[in-house]
C-alpha positions in Angstrom: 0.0 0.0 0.0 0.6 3.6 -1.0 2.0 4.9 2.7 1.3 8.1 1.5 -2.5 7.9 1.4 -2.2 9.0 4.9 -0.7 12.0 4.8 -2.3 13.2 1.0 -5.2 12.9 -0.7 -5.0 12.8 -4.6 -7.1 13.3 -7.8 -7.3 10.7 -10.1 -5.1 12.9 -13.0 -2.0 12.4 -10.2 -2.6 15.9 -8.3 -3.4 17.4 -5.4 -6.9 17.0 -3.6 -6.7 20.2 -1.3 -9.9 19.8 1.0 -9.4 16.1 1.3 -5.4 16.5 2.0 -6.3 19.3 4.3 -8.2 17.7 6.7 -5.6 15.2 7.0 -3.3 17.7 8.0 -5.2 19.1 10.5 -6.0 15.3 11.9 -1.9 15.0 12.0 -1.3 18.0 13.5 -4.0 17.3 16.3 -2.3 14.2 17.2 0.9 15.5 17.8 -1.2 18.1 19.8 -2.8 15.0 21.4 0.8 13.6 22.6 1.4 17.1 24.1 -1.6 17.3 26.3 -1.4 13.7 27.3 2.3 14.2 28.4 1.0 17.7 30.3 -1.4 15.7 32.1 0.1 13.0 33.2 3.2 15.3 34.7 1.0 17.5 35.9 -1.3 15.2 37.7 1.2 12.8 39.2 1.1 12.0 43.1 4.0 14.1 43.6 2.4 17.0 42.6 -1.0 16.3 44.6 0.0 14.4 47.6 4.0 14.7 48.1 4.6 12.0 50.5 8.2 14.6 51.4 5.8 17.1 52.6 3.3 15.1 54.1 6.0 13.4 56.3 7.5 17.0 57.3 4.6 18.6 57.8 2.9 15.8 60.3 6.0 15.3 62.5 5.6 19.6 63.0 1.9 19.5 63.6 2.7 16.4 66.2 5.7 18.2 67.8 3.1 21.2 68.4 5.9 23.2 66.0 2.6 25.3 64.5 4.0 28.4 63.1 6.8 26.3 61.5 4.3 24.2 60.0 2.3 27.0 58.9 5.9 28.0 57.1 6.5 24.7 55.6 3.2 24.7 53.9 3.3 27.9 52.8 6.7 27.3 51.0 5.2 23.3 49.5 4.5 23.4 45.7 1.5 20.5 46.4 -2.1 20.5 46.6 -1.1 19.1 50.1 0.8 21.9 51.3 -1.4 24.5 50.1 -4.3 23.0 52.3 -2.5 22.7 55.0 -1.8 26.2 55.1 -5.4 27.7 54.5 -6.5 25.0 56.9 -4.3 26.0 59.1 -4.9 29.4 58.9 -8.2 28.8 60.2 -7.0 27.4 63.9 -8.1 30.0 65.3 -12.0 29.8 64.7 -11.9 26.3 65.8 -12.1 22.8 64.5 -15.0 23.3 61.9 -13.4 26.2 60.3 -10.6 24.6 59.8 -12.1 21.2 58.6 -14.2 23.7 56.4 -11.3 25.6 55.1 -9.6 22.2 54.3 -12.6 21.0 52.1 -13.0 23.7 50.0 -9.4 24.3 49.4 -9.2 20.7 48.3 -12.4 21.0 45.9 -11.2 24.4 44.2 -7.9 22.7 43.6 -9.6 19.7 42.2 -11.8 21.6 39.8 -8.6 23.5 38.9 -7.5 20.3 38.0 -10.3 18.9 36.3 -10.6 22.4 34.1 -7.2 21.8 32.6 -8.2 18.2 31.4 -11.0 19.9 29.8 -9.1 20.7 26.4 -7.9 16.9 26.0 -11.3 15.8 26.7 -12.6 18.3 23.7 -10.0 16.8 21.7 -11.2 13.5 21.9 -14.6 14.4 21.1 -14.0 16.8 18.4 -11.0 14.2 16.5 -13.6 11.9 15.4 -16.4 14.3 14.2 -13.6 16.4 12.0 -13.2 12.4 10.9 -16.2 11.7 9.7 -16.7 15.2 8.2 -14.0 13.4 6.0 -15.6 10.4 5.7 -18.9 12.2 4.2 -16.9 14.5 2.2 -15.1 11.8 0.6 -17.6 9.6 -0.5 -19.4 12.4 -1.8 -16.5 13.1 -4.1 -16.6 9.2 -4.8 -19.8 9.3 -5.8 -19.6 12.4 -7.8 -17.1 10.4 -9.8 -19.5 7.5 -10.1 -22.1 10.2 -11.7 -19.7 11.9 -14.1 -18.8 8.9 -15.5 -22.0 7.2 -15.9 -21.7 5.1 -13.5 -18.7 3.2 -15.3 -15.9 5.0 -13.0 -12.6 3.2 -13.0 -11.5 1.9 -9.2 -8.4 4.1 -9.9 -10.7 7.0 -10.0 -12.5 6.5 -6.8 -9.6 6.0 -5.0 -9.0 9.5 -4.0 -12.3 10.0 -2.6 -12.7 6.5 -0.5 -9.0 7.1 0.3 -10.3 10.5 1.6 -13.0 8.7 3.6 -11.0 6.2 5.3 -7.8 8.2 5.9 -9.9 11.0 7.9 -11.6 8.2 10.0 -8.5 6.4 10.8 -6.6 9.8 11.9 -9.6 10.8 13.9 -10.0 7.7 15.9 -6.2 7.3 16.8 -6.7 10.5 18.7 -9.9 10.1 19.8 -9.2 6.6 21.5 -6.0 8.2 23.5 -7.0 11.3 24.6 -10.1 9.8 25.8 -8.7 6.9 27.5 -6.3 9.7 29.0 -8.7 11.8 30.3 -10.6 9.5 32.2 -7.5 7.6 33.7 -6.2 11.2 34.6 -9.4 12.5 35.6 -10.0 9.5 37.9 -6.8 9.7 39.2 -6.9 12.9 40.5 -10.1 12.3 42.2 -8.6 9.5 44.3 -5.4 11.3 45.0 -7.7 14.5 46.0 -9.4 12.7 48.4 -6.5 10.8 49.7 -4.7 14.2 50.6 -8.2 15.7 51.9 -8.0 12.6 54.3 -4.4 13.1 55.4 -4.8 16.7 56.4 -7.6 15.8 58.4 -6.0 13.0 60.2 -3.6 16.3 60.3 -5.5 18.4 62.1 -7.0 15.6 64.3 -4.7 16.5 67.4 -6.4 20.1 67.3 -10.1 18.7 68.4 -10.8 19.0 71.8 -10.5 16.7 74.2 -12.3 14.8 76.6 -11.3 14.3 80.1 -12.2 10.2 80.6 -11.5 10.7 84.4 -13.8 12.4 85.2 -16.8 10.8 86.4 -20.8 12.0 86.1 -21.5 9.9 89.0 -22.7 12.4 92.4 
């Protein structure tokens, strides 16, 4: 086979077919925009970034130790979801338990739809690939078929190769990026989830030591 059907579309005289070649220009430079986003992602998103088990260690032993304001430093400096947290949440010590707990939870959901917003573009990508592929697939079998007519319906297979070449090029371009990006998005997206909620529950075993306590000694009985 031709390798070049995949890059090109061409007329049955040997030249150029500019919409049909087009499109599959654009479908090869969106996958090579596909790679990019799923490589930005994946970095992006990785438990380092969300839950840095470094921080996580440093940060508890201070909180233990009662070291607050160094804590409060050592968060503020962290690059992780974790860190940043930590510091609102701790910020919040001084209005008691539930602010904090509150601070905490809505700090971990804005960072999480932060998160989620920049996988929006991939996901896009994965649903627009395949439409911009079967705008090919239409357009080229109408250019198949307008061969069919012209000729009287005696059209050499040469002839239609350009357009059913069109047709199936487009669809095959669309769905390598459509399967990938949407495969990544959700395995990304999920991912980020879980790690979200893992940290959410790590700064509140954090902050666990700052609920009031109960004195067991002391008896109701007269």
């Amino acid at each position: 086979m031709n390798g070049s059907i995949f890059f090109s579309s061409m007329n049955p005289d040997g030249s150029l077919e500019w919409i049909g070649s087009s499109m599959i220009w654009l479908l090869l430079v969106l996958s090579a925009v596909n790679v990019v986003l799923i490589v930005i992602a994946a970095t992006a998103n990785k438990r380092a970034a969300v839950v840095s088990s470094a921080e996580s260690d440093e940060l508890r032993a201070l909180l233990t130790a009662g070291r607050y304001r160094e804590a409060i430093e050592r968060a503020t400096r962290g690059t992780s979801d974790l860190s940043i947290v930590v510091a609102r949440t701790l910020d919040h010590a001084p209005r008691g338990v539930e602010a904090m707990t509150r601070a905490a939870e809505q700090t971990a959901d804005e960072l999480l739809s932060a998160r989620l917003r920049s996988l929006e573009t991939l996901n896009i990508l994965g649903q627009v690939a395949p439409m911009i592929g079967l705008f090919g697939t239409v357009y080229g079998m109408i250019v198949a078929f307008q061969t069919i007519a012209s000729t009287g319906g005696a059209a050499d297979p040469v002839m239609l190769a350009g357009g059913i070449g069109t047709a199936l090029v487009t669809t095959f371009w669309g769905l390598l990026i459509a399967i990938p990006a949407t495969s990544a998005y959700a395995t990304v997206r999920n991912r980020s989830i879980a790690l979200s909620d893992e940290m959410l529950a790590g700064v509140e075993e954090m902050i666990a030591p700052f609920q009031p306590k109960t004195d067991a000694s002391i008896s109701t009985k007269p």
